[in-house]
C-alpha positions as CSV (number, residue, x, y, z in Angstrom):
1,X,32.0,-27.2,0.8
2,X,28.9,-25.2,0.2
3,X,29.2,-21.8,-0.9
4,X,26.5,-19.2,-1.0
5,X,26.3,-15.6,-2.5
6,X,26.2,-13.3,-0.7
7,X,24.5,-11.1,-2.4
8,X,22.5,-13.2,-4.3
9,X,21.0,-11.9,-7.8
10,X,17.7,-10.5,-8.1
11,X,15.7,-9.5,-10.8
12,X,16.4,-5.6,-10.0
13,X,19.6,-6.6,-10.0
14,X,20.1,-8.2,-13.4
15,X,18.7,-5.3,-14.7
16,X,21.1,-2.6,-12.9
17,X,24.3,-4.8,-14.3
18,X,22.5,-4.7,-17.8
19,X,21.8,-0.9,-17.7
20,X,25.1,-0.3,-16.5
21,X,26.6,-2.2,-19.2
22,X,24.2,-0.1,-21.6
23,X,25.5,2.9,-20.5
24,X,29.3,2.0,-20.4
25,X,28.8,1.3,-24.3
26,X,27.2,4.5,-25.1
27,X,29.9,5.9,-23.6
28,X,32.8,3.9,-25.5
29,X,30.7,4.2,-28.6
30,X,30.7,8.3,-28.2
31,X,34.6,8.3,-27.0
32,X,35.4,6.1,-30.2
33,X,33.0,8.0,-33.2
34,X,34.7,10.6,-35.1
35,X,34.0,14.4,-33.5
36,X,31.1,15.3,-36.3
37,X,29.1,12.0,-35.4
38,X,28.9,12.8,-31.8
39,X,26.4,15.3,-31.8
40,X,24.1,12.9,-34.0
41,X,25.2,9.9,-32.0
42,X,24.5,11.4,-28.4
43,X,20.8,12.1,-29.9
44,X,20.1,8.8,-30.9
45,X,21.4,7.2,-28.2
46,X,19.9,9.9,-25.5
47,X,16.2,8.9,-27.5
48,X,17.1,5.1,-28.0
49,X,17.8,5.1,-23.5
50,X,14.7,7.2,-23.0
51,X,12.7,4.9,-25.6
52,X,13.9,1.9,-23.5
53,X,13.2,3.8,-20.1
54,X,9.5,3.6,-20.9
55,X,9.0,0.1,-21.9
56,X,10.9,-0.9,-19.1
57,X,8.7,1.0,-16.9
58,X,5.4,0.0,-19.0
59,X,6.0,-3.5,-18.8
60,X,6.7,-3.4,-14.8
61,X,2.8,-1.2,-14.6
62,X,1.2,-4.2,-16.6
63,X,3.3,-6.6,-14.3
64,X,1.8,-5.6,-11.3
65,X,-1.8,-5.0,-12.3
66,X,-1.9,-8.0,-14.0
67,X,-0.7,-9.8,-10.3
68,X,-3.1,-7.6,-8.3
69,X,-6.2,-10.1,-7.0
70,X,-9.4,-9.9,-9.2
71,X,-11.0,-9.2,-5.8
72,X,-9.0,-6.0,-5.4
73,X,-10.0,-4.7,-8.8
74,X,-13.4,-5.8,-7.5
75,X,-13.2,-3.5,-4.9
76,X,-11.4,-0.9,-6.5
77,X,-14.6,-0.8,-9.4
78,X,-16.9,-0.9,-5.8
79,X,-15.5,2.1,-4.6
80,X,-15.1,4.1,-7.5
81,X,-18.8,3.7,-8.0
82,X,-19.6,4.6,-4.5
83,X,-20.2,1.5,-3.1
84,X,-20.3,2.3,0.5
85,X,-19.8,-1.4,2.1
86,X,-16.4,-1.8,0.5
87,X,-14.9,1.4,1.8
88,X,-13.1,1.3,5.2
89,X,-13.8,5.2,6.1
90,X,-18.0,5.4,5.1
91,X,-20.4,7.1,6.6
92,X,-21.3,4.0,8.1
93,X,-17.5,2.8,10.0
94,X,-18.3,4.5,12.8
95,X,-21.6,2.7,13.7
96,X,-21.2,1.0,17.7
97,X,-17.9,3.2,18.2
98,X,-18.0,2.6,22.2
99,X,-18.1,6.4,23.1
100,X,-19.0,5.7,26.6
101,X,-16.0,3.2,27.4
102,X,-13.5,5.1,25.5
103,X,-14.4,8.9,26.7
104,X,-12.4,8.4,29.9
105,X,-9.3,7.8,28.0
106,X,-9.7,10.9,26.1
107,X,-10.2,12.9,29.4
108,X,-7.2,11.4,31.2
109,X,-3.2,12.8,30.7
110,X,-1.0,11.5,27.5
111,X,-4.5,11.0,26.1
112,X,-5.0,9.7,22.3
113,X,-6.5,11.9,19.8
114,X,-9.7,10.8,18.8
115,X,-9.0,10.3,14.9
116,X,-6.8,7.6,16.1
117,X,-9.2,6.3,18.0
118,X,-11.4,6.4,15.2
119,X,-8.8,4.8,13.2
120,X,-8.4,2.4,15.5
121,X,-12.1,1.4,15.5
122,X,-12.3,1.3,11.6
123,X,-9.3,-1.1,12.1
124,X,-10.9,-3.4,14.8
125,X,-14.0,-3.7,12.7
126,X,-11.8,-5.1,9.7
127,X,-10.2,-8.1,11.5
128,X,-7.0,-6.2,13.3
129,X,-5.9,-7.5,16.5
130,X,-4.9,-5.5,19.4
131,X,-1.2,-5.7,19.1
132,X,-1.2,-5.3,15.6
133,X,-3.4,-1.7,16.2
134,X,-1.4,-0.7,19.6
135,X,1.8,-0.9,17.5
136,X,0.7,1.0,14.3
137,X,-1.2,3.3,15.8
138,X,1.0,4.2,19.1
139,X,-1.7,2.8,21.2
140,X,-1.6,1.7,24.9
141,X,-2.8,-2.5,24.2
142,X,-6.0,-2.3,26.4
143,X,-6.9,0.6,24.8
144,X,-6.9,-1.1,21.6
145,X,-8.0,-4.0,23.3
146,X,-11.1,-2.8,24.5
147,X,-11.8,-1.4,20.6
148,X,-11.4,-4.7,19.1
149,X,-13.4,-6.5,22.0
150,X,-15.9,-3.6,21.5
151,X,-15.9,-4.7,17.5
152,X,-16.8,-7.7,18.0
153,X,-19.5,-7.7,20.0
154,X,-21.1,-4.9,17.6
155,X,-20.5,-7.5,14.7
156,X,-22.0,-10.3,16.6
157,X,-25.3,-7.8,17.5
158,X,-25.1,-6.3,13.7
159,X,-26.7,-8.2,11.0
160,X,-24.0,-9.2,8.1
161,X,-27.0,-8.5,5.4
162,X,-27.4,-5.1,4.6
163,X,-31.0,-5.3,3.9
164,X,-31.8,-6.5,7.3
165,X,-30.5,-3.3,8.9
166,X,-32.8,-1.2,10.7
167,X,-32.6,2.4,9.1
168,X,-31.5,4.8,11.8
């Protein structure tokens, strides 16, 4: 017979049974040390708990940057230097937003706002498909549909190389 946990142990876990257990020994350590120590004791350990408290949490930061893509970090340095193809919001997203197709939708009842529609654009220009934008955005699908279909034609009539853009 097979058995199988449960509950089974993570790493977040293991480390709330081993602060746990931390803790209960403090405790038994201050109900056990004679009534002059305690003072001193509850110091030490309060600084020795707030000592490991940041390592813990130092270790878990340089954890996860060191698992973040280089790419990301890439684009992170990109757009802190104000590199305005990496950003998702530039002064260039909106460029081909179909104004003309979509202004009917703002003019009918229950109509979208148009940051979401904006949103929605900046969205279909990165990749998104319909569904995925209809259910994060509270779009109605051909709404979102006729974004993304609207996104790809403007990325099949836009040149990929920035230097071969016509300045407006």
């Amino acid at each position: 017979m097979t058995r199988t946990a449960l509950f089974p142990w993570t790493s977040r876990g293991t480390a709330l049974c081993v602060v746990m257990l931390l803790l209960a020994l403090q405790v038994a350590a201050l109900g056990v040390s004679p009534a002059p120590l305690r003072l001193f004791l509850s110091g030490v350990l309060i600084g020795a708990s707030a000592v490991g408290l940041l390592l813990a949490l130092l270790l878990a930061h340089s954890r996860q940057r060191a698992g973040r893509p280089a790419a990301d970090r890439a684009a992170a340095v990109a757009v802190a230097a104000g590199d305005d193809d990496t950003q998702w919001f530039s002064a260039r997203s909106l460029e081909g937003f179909p104004m003309e197709q979509v202004r009917p939708l703002l003019l009918g009842p229950d109509a979208p706002g148009l940051n979401r529609l904006y949103t929605a654009w900046v969205f279909a220009t990165h990749g998104h498909d319909p569904q995925w934008i209809a259910h994060h955005l509270g779009l109605p699908t051909p709404t979102a549909r006729l974004l993304v279909t609207a996104a790809r034609q403007h990325a099949t009539s836009t040149p990929s190389d920035p230097s071969e853009r016509k300045p407006q």
